[in-house]
C-alpha beads as a LAMMPS data file, in Angstrom:
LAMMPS data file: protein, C-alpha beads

388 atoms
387 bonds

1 atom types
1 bond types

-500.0 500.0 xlo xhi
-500.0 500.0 ylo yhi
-500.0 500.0 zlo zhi

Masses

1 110.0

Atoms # bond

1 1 1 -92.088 -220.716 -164.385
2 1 1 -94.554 -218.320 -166.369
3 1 1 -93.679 -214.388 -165.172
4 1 1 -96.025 -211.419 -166.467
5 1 1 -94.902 -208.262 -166.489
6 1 1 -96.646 -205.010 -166.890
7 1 1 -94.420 -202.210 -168.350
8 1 1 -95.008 -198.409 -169.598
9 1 1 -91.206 -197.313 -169.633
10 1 1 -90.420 -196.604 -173.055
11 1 1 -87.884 -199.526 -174.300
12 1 1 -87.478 -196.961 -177.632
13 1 1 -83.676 -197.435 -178.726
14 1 1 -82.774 -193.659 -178.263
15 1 1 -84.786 -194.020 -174.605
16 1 1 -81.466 -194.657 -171.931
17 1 1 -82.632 -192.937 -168.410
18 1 1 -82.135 -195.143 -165.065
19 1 1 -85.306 -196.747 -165.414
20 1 1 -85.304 -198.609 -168.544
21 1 1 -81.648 -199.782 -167.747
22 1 1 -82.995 -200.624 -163.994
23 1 1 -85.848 -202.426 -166.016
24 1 1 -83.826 -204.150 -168.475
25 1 1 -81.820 -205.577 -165.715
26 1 1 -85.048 -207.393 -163.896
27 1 1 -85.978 -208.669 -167.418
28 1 1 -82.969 -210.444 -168.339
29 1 1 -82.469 -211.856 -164.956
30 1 1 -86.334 -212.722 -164.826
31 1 1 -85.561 -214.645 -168.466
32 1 1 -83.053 -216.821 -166.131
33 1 1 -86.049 -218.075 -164.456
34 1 1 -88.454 -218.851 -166.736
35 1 1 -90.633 -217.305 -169.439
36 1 1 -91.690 -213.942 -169.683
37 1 1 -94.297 -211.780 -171.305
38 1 1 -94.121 -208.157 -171.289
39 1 1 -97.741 -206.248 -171.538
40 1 1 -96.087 -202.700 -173.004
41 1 1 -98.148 -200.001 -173.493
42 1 1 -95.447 -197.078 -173.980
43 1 1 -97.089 -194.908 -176.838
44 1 1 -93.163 -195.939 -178.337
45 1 1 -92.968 -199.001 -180.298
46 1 1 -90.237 -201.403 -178.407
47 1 1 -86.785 -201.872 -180.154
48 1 1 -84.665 -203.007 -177.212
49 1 1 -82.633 -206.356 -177.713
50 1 1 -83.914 -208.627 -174.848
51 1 1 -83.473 -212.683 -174.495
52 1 1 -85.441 -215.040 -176.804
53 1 1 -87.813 -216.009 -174.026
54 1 1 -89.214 -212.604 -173.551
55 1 1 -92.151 -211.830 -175.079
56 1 1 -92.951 -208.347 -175.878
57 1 1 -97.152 -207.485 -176.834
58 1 1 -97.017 -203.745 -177.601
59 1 1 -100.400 -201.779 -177.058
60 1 1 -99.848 -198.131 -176.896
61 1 1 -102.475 -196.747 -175.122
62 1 1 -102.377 -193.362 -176.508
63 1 1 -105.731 -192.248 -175.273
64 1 1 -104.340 -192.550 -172.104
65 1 1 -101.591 -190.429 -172.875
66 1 1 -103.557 -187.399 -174.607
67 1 1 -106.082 -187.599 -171.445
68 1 1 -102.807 -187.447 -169.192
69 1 1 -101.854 -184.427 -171.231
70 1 1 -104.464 -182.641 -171.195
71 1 1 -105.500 -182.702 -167.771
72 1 1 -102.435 -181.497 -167.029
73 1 1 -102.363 -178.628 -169.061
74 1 1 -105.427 -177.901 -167.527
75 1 1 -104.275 -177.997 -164.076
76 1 1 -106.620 -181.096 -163.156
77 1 1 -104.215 -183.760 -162.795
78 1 1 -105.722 -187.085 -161.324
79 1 1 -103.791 -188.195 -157.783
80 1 1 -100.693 -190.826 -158.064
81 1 1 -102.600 -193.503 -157.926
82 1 1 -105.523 -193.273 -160.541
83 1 1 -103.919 -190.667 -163.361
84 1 1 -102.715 -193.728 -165.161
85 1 1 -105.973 -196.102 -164.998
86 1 1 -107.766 -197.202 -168.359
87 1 1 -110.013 -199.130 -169.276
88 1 1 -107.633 -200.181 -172.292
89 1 1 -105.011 -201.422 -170.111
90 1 1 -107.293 -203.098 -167.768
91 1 1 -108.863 -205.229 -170.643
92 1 1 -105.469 -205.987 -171.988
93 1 1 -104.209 -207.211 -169.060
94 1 1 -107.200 -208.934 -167.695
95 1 1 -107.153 -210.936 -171.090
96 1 1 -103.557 -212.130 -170.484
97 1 1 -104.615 -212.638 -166.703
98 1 1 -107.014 -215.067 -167.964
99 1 1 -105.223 -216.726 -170.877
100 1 1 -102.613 -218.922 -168.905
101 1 1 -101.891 -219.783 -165.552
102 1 1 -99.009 -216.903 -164.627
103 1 1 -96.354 -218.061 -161.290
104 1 1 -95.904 -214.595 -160.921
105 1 1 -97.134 -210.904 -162.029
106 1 1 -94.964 -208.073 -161.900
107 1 1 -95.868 -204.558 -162.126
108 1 1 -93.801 -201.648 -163.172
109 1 1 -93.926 -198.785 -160.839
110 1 1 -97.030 -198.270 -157.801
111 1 1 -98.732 -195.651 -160.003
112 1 1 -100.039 -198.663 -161.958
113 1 1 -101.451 -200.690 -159.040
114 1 1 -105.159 -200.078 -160.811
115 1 1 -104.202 -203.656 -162.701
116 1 1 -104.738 -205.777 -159.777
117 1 1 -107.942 -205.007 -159.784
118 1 1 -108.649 -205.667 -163.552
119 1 1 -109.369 -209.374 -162.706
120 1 1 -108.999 -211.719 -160.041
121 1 1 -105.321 -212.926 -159.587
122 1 1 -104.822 -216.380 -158.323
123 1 1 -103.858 -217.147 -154.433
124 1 1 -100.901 -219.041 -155.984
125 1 1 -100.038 -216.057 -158.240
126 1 1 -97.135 -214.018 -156.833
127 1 1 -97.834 -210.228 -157.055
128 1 1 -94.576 -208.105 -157.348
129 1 1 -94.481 -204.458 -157.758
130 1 1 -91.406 -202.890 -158.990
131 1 1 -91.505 -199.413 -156.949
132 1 1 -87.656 -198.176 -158.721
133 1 1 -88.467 -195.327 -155.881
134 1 1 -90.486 -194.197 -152.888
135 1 1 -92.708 -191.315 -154.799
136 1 1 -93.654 -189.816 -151.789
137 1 1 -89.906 -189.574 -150.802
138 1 1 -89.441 -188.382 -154.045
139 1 1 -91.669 -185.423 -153.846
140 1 1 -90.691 -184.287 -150.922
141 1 1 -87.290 -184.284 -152.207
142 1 1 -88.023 -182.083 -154.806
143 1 1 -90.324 -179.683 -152.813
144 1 1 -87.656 -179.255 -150.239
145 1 1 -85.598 -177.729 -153.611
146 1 1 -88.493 -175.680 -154.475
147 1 1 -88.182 -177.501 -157.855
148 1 1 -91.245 -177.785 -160.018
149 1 1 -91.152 -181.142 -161.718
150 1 1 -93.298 -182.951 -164.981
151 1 1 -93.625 -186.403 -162.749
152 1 1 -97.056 -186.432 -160.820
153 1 1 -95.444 -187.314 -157.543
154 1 1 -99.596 -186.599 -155.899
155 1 1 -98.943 -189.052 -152.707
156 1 1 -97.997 -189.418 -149.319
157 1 1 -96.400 -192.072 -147.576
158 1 1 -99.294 -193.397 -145.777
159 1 1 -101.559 -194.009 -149.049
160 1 1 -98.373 -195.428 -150.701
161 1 1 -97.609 -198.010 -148.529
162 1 1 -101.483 -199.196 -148.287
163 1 1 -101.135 -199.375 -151.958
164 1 1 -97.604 -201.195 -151.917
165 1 1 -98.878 -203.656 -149.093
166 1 1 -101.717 -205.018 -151.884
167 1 1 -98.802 -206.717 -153.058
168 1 1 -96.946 -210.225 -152.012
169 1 1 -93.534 -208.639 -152.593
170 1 1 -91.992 -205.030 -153.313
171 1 1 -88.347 -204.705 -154.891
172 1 1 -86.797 -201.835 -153.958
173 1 1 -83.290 -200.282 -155.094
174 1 1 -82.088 -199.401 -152.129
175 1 1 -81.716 -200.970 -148.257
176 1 1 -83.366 -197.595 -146.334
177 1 1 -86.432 -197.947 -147.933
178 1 1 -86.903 -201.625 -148.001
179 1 1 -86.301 -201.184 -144.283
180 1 1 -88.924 -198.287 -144.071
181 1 1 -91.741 -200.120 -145.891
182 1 1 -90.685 -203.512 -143.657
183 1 1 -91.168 -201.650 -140.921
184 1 1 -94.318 -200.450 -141.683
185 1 1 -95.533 -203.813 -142.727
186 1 1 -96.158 -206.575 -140.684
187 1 1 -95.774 -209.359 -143.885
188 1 1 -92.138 -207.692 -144.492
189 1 1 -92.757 -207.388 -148.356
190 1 1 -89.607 -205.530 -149.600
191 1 1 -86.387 -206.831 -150.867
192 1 1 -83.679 -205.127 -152.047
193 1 1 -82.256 -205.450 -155.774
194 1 1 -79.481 -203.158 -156.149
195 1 1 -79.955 -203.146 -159.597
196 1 1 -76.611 -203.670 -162.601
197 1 1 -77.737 -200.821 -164.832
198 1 1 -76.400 -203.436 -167.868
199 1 1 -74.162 -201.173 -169.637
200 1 1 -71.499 -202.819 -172.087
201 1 1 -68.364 -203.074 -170.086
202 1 1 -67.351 -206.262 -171.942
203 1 1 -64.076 -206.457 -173.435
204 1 1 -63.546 -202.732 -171.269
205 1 1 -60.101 -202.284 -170.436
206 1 1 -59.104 -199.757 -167.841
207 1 1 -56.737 -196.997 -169.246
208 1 1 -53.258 -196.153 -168.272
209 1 1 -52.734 -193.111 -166.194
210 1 1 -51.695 -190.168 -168.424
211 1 1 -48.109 -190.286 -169.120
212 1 1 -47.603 -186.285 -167.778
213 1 1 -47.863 -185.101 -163.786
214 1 1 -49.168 -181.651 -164.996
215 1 1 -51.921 -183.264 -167.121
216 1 1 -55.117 -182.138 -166.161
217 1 1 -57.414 -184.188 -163.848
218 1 1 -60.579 -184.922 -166.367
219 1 1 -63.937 -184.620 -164.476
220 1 1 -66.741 -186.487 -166.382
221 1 1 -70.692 -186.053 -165.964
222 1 1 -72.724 -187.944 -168.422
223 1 1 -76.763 -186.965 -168.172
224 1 1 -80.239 -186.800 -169.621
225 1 1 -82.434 -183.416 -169.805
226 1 1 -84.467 -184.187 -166.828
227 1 1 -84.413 -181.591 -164.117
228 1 1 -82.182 -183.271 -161.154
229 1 1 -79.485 -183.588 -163.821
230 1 1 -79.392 -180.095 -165.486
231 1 1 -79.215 -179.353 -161.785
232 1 1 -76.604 -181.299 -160.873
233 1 1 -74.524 -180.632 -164.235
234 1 1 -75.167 -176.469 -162.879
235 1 1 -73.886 -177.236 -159.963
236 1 1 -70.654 -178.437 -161.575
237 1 1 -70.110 -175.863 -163.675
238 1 1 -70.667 -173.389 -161.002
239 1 1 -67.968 -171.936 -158.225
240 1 1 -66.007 -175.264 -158.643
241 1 1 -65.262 -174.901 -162.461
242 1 1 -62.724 -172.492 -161.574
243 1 1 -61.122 -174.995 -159.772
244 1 1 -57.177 -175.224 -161.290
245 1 1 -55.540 -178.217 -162.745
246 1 1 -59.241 -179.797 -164.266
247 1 1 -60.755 -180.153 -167.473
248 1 1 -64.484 -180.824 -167.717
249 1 1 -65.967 -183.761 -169.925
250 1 1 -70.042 -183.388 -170.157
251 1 1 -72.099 -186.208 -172.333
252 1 1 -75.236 -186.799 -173.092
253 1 1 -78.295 -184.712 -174.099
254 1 1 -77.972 -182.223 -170.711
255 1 1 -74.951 -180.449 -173.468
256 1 1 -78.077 -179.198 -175.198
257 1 1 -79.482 -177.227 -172.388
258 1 1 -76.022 -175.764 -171.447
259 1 1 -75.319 -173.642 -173.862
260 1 1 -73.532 -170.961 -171.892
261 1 1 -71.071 -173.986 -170.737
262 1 1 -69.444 -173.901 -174.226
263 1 1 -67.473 -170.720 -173.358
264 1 1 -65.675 -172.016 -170.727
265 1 1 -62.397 -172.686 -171.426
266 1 1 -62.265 -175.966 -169.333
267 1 1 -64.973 -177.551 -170.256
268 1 1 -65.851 -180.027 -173.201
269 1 1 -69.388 -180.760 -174.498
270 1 1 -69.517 -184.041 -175.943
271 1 1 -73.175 -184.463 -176.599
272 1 1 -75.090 -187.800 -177.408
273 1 1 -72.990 -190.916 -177.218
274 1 1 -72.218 -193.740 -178.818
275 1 1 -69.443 -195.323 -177.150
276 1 1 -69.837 -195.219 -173.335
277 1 1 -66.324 -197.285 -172.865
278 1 1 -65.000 -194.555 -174.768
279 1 1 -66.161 -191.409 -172.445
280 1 1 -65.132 -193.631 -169.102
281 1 1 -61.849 -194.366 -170.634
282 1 1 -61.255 -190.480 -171.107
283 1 1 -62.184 -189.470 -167.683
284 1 1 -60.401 -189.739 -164.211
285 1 1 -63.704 -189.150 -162.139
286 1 1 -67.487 -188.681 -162.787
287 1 1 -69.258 -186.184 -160.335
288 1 1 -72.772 -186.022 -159.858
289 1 1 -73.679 -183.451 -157.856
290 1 1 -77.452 -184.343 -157.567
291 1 1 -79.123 -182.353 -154.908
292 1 1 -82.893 -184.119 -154.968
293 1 1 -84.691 -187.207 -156.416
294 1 1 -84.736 -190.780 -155.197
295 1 1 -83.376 -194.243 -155.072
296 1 1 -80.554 -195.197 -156.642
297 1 1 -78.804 -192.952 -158.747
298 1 1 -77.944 -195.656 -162.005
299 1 1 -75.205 -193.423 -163.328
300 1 1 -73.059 -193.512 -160.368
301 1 1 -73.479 -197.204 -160.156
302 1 1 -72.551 -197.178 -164.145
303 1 1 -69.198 -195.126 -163.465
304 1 1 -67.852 -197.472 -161.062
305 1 1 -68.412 -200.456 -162.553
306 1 1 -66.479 -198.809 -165.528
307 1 1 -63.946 -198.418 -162.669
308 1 1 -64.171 -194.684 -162.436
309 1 1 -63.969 -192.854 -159.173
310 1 1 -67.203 -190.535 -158.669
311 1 1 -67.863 -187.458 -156.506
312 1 1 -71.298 -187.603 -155.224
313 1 1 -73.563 -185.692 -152.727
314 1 1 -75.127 -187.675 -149.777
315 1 1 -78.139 -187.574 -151.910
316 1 1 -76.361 -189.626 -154.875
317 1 1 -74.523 -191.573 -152.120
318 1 1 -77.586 -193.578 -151.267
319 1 1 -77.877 -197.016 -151.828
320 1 1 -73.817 -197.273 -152.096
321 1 1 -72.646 -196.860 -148.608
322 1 1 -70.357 -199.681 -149.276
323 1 1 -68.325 -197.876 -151.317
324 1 1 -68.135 -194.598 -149.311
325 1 1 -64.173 -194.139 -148.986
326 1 1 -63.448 -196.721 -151.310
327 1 1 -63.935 -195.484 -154.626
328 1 1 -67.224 -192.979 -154.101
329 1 1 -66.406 -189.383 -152.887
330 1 1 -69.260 -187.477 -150.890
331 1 1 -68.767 -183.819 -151.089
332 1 1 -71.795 -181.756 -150.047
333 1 1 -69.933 -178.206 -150.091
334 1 1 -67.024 -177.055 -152.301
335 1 1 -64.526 -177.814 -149.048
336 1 1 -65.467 -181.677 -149.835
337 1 1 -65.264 -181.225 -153.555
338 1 1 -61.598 -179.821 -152.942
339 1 1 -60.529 -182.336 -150.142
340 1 1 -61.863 -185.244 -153.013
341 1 1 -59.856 -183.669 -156.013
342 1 1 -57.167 -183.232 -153.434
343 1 1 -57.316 -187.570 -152.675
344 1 1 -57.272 -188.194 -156.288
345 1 1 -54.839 -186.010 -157.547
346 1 1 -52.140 -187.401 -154.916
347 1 1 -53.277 -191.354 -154.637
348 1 1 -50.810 -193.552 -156.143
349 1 1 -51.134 -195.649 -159.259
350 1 1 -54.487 -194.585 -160.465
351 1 1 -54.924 -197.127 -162.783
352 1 1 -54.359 -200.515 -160.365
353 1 1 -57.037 -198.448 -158.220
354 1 1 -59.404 -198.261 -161.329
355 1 1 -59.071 -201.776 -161.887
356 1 1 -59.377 -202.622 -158.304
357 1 1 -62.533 -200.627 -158.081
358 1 1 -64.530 -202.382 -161.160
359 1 1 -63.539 -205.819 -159.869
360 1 1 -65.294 -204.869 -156.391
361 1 1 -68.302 -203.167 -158.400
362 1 1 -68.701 -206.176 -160.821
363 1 1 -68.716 -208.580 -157.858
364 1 1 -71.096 -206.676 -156.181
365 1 1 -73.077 -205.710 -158.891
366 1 1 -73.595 -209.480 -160.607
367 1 1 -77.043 -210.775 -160.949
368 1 1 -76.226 -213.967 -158.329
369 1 1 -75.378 -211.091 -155.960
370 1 1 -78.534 -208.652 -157.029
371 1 1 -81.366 -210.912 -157.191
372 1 1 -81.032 -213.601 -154.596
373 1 1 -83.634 -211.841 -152.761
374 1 1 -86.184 -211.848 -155.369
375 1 1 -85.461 -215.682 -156.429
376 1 1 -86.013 -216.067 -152.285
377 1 1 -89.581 -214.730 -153.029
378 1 1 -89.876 -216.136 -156.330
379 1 1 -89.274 -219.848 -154.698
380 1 1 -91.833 -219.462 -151.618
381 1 1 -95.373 -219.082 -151.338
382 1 1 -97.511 -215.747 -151.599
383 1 1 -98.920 -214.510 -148.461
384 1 1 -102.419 -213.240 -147.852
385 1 1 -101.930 -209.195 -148.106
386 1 1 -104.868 -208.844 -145.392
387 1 1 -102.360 -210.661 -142.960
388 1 1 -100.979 -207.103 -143.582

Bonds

1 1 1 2
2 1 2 3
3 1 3 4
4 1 4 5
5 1 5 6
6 1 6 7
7 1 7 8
8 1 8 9
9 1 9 10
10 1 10 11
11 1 11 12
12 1 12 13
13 1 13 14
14 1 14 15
15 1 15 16
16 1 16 17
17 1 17 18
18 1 18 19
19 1 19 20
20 1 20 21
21 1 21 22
22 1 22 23
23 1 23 24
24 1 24 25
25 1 25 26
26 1 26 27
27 1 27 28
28 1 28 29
29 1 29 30
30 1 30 31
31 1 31 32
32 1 32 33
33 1 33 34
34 1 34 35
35 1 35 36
36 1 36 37
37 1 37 38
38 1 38 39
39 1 39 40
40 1 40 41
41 1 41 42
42 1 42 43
43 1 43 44
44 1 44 45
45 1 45 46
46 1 46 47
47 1 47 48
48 1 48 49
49 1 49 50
50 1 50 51
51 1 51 52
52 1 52 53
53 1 53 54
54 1 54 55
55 1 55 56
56 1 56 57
57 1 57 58
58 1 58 59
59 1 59 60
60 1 60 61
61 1 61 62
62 1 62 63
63 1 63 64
64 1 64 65
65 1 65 66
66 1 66 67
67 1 67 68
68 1 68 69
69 1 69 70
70 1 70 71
71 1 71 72
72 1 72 73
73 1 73 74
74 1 74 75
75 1 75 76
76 1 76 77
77 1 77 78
78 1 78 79
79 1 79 80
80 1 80 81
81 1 81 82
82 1 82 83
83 1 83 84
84 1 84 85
85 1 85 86
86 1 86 87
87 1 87 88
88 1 88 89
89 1 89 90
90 1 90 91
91 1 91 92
92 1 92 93
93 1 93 94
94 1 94 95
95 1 95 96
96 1 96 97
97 1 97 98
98 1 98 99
99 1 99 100
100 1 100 101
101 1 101 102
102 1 102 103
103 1 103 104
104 1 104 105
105 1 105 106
106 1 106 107
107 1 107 108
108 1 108 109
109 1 109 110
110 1 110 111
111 1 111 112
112 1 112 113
113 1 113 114
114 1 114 115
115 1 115 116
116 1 116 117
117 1 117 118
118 1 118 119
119 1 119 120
120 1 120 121
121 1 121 122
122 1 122 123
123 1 123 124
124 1 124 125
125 1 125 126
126 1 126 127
127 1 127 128
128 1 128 129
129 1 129 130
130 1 130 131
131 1 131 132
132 1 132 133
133 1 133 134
134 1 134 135
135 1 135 136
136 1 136 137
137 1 137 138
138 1 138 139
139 1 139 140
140 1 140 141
141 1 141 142
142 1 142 143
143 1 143 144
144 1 144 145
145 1 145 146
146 1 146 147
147 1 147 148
148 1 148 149
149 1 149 150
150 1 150 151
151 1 151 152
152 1 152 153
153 1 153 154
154 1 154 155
155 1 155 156
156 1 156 157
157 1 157 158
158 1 158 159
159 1 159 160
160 1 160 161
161 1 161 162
162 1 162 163
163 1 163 164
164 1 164 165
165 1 165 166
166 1 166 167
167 1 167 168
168 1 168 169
169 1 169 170
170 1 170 171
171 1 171 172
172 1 172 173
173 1 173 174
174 1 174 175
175 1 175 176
176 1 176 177
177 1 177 178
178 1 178 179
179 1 179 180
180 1 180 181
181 1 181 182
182 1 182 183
183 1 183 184
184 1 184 185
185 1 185 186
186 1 186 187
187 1 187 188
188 1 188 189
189 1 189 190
190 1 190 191
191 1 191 192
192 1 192 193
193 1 193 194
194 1 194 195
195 1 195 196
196 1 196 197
197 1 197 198
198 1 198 199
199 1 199 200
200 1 200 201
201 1 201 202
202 1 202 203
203 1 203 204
204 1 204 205
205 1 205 206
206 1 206 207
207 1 207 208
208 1 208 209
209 1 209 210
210 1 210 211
211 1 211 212
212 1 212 213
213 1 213 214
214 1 214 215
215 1 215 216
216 1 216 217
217 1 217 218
218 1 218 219
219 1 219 220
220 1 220 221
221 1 221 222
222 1 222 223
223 1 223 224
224 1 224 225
225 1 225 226
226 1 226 227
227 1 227 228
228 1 228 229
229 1 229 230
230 1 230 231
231 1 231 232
232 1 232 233
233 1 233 234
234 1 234 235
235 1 235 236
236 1 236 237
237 1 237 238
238 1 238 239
239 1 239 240
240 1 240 241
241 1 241 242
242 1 242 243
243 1 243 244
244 1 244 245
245 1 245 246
246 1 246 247
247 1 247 248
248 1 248 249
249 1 249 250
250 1 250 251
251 1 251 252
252 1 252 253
253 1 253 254
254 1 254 255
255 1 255 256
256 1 256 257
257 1 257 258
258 1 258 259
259 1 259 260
260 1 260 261
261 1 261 262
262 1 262 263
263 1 263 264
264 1 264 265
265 1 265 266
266 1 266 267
267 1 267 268
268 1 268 269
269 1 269 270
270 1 270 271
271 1 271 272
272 1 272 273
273 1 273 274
274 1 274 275
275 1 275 276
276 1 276 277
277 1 277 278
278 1 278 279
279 1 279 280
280 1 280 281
281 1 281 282
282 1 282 283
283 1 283 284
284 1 284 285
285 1 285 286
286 1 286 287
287 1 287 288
288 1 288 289
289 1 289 290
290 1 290 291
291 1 291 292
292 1 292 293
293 1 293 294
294 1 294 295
295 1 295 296
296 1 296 297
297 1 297 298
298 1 298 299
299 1 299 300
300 1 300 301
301 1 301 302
302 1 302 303
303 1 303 304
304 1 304 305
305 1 305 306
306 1 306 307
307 1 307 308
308 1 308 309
309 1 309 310
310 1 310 311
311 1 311 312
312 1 312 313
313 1 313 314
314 1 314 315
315 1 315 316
316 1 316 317
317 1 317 318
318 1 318 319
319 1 319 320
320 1 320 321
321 1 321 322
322 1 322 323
323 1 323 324
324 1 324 325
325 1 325 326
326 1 326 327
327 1 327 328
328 1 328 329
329 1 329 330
330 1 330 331
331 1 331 332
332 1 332 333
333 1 333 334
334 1 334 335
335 1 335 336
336 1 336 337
337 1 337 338
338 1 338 339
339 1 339 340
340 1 340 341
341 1 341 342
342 1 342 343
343 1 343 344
344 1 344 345
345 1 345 346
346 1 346 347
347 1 347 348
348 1 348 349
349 1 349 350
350 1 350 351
351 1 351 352
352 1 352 353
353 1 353 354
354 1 354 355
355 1 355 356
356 1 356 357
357 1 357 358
358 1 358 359
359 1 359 360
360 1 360 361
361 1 361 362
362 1 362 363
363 1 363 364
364 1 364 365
365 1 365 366
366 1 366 367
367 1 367 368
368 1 368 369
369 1 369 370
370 1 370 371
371 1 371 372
372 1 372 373
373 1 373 374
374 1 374 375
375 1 375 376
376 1 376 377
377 1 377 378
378 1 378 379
379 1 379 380
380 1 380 381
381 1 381 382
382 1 382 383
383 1 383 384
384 1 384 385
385 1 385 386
386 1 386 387
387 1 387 388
């Protein structure tokens, strides 16, 4: 099988949001099925380790980028669907289009649905769009916050899912809006990859409990700059910071914007990491406290298959129902967040519940598990999307 993939997430090294982990995931199980070439046109040249039968063609298409740029700056931002079209990605592509007989095209995120139209795409060509989220969810997520965000999130429902039903199959993260778009569409395009986020929990070993019953109960949050986690870190640093008996571990680049954090007497600013076993091994819980955004939320998925407990919100809750009660806290209001610190500080043998919890994760998490959907698709025949 011959798979291309179109990609504009930056695979940089230092780059490690949901996305690219989400994205690294598909690739390697992808390479499982046959060979792969990557058209990448992230203005960042590519230094991520993938397998040997994935091909990576870097074109940066940084006029693109400074066209993006500017028109926002200006305030004259094209809508979802066209701000991304070029003619320099539309001749790249079409030439690898054309080059080889392809079993299957995948495209990286709906805003880039231009490149079906760059040149015809045989019947017996699967077309696969990787949607990661529903945008128009997305935005109106964020509006309902009154939060004003970088990502042009210009679409509504209706024009998204004539966009996403130009394609044979969509993969989504999470079973609500596979179901929506399914619903919607008569050809039932979406499947569901609940996507391993392929951190390195090899050779991970789950941590005793600490030896002393007045030790404090260590609360981790691990984040990126981007505005749904500065929010969410706020939001656990607020009211509940006070709370007794808890110390407060915070990683990743979010440390840098939460400066007046460092005067708290509970709380611990780690910074960049370079050990994530290391920060999961010194924490009893994650919380993430995300209040907007979309699909699902890769770090909680991260902490339990490091076998950590998390607090979430309903919002960071979707997509991992399953685990509701078993290993994922939802606490909405600071009565939750107590009732949840509450559970964990009096449940028995933390660290048989720790293992217990990344054995369930792994299983559910293992590409076998994730992807039988997609090889479903992979293994039958495209429909006609004017069935549709």
């Amino acid at each position: 099988m011959r798979i291309l993939v179109y990609n504009d997430i930056s695979l940089a090294a230092d780059y490690r949001a949901g996305n690219v982990n989400a994205l690294l995931s598909l690739l390697s199980w992808l390479a499982t099925q046959g060979d792969v070439t990557v058209l990448h046109t992230h203005f960042k040249r590519p230094a991520r380790e993938l397998p040997p039968n994935v091909d990576v063609i870097w074109r940066p298409d940084y006029l693109n980028l400074i066209v993006r740029n500017l028109r926002s700056k200006l305030g004259r931002r094209l809508p979802f669907l066209r701000y991304k079209d070029s003619r320099f990605k539309r001749r790249h592509f079409s030439r690898l289009l054309r080059g080889g007989t392809w079993d299957a095209v995948v495209v990286e995120y709906l805003d880039n649905a231009f490149l079906l139209d760059a040149a015809p795409i045989p019947a017996c060509t699967r077309r696969i769009v990787d949607l990661h989220d529903l945008m128009s969810a997305r935005g109106d997520s964020f509006r309902s916050q009154g939060i004003v965000t970088n990502e042009n999130l210009d679409i509504d429902l209706a024009t998204e899912l004539e966009a996403i039903a130009r394609f044979d199959t969509a993969i989504c993260l999470q079973a609500s809006e596979a179901a929506l778009i399914n619903e919607a569409i008569s050809r039932r395009p979406a499947v569901v990859t609940r996507r391993n986020p392929g951190v390195p929990i090899d050779g991970f070993t789950v941590p005793a409990a600490p030896s002393r019953d007045d030790a404090p109960l260590r609360i981790g949050f691990l984040g990126t700059t981007t505005e749904f986690n500065v929010d969410a870190a706020r939001q656990l640093l607020g009211p509940r910071h006070e709370s007794e008996g808890v110390e407060y571990r915070i990683a990743g680049s979010v440390c840098g914007v939460l400066t007046e954090a460092a005067a708290l007497p509970n709380v611990r600013l780690l910074g960049r990491l370079n050990d994530l076993g290391e920060f999961y091994a010194g924490i009893d819980v994650a919380a993430n406290l995300i209040r907007f955004g979309s699909g699902l939320k890769t770090k909680n998925v991260e902490s339990l298959l490091f076998g950590v407990p998390v607090i979430t919100t309903t919002v960071g809750a979707e997509g991992l129902e399953d685990f509701i009660g078993q290993g994922l806290y939802v606490a909405d209001d600071e009565a939750a967040w107590a009732n949840a610190l509450r559970e964990l500080r009096l449940g028995e043998n933390p660290a048989r519940h720790r293992r217990q919890l990344r054995e369930r994760a792994l299983a559910a998490f293992e590409s076998e598990v994730v992807f039988a959907a997609l090889r479903r698709e992979l293994a039958g025949s495209p429909a006609d999307p004017s069935s549709s």
